[in-house]
N, C-alpha and C positions, 0 to 999 in steps of 0.2 A: 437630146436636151440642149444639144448647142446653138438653137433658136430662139433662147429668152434668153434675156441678161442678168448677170451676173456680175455682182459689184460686193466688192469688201471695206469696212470704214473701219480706221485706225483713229488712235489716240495720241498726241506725240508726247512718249515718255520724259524724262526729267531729268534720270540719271542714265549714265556712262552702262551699266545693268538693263536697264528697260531697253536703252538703243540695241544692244544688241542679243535682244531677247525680240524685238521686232524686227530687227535683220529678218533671223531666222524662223520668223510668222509668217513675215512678206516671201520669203523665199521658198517657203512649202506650199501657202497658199497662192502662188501665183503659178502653179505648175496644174490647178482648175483652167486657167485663162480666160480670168474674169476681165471683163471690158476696161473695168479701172480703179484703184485704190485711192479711197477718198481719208483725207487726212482732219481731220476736227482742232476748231482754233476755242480757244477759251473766252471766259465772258471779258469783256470790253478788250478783246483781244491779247488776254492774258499770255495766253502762247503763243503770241504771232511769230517770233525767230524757231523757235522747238517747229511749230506747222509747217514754214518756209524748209528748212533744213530737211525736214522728212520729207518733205514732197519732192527736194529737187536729188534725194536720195534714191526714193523711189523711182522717180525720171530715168535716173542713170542709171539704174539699174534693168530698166529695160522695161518699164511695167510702165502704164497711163497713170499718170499720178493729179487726183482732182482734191484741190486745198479747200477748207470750208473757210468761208468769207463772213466778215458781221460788222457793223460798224456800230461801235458802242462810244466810247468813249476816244475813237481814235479822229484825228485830222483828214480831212478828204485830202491833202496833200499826201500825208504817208499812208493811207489807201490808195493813193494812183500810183504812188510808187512801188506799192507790194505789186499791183497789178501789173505795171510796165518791168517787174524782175519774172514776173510769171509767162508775162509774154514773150521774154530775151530766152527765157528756157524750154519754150515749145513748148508750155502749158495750155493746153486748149478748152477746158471745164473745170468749171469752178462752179461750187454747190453753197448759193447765195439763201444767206438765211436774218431773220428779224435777231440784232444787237443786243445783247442785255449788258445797260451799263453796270460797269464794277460800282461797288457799295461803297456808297458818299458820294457820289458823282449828282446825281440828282438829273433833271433836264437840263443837260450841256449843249443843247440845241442842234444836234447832229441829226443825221439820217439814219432812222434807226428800223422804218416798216422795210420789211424784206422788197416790197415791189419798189419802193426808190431806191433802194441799190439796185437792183436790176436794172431800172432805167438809168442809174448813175452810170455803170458798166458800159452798156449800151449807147450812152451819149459820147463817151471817150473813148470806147477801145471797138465799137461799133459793132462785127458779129466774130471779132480774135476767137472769144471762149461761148463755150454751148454755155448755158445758164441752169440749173438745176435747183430748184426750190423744195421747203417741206410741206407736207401736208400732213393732216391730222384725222383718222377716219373715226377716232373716238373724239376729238375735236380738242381744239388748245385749250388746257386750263385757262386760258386769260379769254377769251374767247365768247363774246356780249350773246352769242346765238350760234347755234347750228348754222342758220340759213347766214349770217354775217362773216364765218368763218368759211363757207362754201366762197361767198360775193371776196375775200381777201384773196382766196387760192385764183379765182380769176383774174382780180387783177395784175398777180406775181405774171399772171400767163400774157398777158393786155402787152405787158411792161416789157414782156420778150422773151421769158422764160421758155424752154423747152419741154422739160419734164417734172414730173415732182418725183419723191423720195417722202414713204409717210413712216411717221412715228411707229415703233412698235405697237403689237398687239397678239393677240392668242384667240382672236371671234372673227373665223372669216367670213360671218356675216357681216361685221360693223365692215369691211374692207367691201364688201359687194353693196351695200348698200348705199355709203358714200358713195363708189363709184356711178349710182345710179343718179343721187342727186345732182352731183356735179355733170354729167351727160346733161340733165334736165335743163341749169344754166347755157349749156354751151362749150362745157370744160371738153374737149375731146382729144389735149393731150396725154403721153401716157403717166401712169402713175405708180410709181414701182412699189412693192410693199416691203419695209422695211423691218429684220426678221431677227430677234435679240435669244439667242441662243439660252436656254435655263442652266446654268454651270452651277452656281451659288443660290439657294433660297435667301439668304438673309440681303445680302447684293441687289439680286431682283426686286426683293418688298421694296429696299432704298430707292433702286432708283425710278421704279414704279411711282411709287407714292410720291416723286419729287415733279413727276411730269406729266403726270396724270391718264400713264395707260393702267389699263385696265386687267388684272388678275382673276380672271374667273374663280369662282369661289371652289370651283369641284380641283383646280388645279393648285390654289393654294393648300385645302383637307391635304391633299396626298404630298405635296412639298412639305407640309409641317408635320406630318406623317414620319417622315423620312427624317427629319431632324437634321445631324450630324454626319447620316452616311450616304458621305456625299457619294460612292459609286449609283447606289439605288437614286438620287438626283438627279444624277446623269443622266443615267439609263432611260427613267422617266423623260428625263426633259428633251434629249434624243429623240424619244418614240413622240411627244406631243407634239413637238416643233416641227421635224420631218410629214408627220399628217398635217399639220396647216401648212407646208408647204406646198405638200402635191395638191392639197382642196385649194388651193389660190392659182395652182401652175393650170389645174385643170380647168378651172372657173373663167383662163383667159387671162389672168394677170402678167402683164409683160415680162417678168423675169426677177429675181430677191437681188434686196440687197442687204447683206449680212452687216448689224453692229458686232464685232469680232472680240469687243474688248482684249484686243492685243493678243487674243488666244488663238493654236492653230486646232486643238484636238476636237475639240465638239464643231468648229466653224469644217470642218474637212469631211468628217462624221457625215451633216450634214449632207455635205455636196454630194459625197461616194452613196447614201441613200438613197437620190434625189437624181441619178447619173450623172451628175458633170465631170466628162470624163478629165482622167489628169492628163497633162500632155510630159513629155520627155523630162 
C-alpha cells in the first residue's frame, strides 16, 4: 500500500486540553507515514496563530506539516508575511483554498477565488510551496453548474496548482465520474479523494448538511438505527468507509486523504484495514 498517498488533516484546537490531545493524534498517526499533515485555518482567517503554531509544531516534530491558506478578510501584506514565516520554516505545501469572509465584513475587496491565491503565491514565492487545491465531486453548494465548477477546478490548475484534495463523500461513483469529466476538460492532475471517518451520526448530519456532501439514504436508515450506540456507529461506519476506500484505491484513485477531526482511533482503524503499514 505504500504507493498511494496518504495525508491526515487536523483542526488547530483552542485550548491548553485539545493541544495536547493532538500531540498525542499526531504522534500515533504519524507512525502510518503519511506524506503530510495538513492543518485547517478558519473562516476570514479566524485561526491563523492556532494554524501557524500547529504547523510549525508539527514541523519539529519531524512530520511534513501543510497549513490551509484563505484569504478572507485578511491584508495581502500579512498573507505574504504568513507565507514568508512558512518559507523561513522549510514549509514546502500549502493547501490553497476559496476565503469566506467573517460575518459583517461584506465585499472588502480582497482576493477571495481560490485560483488567485494560487497565482498570488506564485507571483511572489514562485515554485517555494507545491500548491494544493479543493475539489468537489458532488460539487460546491455555491456552485452556478456542474460543468462551471469543473471550468473553476481548472483554472485553480491554469494558476499552478498541483493537486486537488476533494470534499468528502460515501458514492464512489460521484468520485469516478467527476474524474471522468474533468479528464474530458483537460484536468489530468491528480485528485486525491478526501475520506471523513462516521464517529458521531449527529456530527456527521451537521457538518454534512453545512457543506453540502451527500449522505446516502440507505447509510443514514442504519445511522439513525443505531441512535445512541455509538460502538454499533462505529462499527458500521468502520466497515462502510474502509469499502469506499479500497473501491476508490482500486478504481485508480491516487491515495486518501483522511479529515481526522482530531481523532486517532477510527482514522488508525482505517489505515490498519486498508494496510498502511505502521512504521517503528
Amino acid at each position: 500500500m505504500t504507493n498511494h498517498h496518504l495525508s491526515f488533516e487536523f483542526f488547530p484546537p483552542k485550548t491548553p486540553e485539545g493541544r495536547e490531545k493532538l500531540r498525542k493524534t499526531h504522534s500515533q498517526l504519524s507512525k502510518f507515514q503519511p506524506e503530510f499533515f495538513s492543518v485547517t485555518y478558519g473562516a476570514g482567517g479566524s485561526t491563523r496563530e492556532f494554524t501557524r503554531d500547529i504547523v510549525f509544531e508539527i514541523q519539529n516534530a519531524g512530520s511534513s506539516a501543510s497549513p490551509h491558506l484563505s484569504i478572507g478578510g485578511d491584508s495581502h501584506e500579512s498573507v505574504l508575511e504568513l507565507l514568508q514565516s512558512y518559507k523561513d520554516a522549510g514549509i514546502n505545501r500549502i493547501v490553497t483554498l476559496r476565503g469566506d469572509l467573517p460575518s459583517g465584513m461584506g465585499g472588502a475587496g480582497q482576493l477571495v477565488y481560490a485560483n488567485e491565491l494560487v497565482g498570488f503565491i506564485r507571483e511572489h514565492f514562485g515554485d517555494t510551496f507545491e500548491l494544493l487545491v479543493a475539489a468537489y465531486p458532488e460539487i460546491h453548494p455555491e456552485a452556478e453548474s456542474y460543468e462551471k465548477d469543473i471550468y473553476w477546478l481548472r483554472k485553480k490548475f491554469e494558476a499552478g496548482a498541483s493537486r486537488a484534495i476533494t470534499q468528502y463523500f460515501y458514492n464512489a461513483d460521484s468520485y469516478f465520474y467527476y474524474l471522468d469529466q474533468c479528464r474530458k476538460i483537460g484536468i489530468e492532475q491528480p485528485i486525491i479523494p478526501g475520506i471523513m471517518p462516521i464517529i458521531n451520526y449527529q456530527n456527521l448530519i451537521r457538518f454534512s448538511d453545512s457543506c453540502g456532501a451527500d449522505i446516502p439514504r440507505w447509510i443514514r436508515q442504519r445511522l439513525q438505527q443505531y441512535g445512541n450506540d455509538t460502538e454499533s456507529v462505529k462499527a458500521f461506519g468502520l466497515e462502510v468507509v474502509t469499502n469506499l476506500c479500497e473501491k476508490l484505491l482500486a478504481g485508480g484513485a491516487p491515495g486518501l486523504h483522511f479529515y481526522t477531526m482530531n481523532q486517532v482511533e477510527a482514522n488508525a482503524a482505517l489505515c490498519r484495514n486498508l494496510g498502511f503499514s505502521e512504521g517503528l
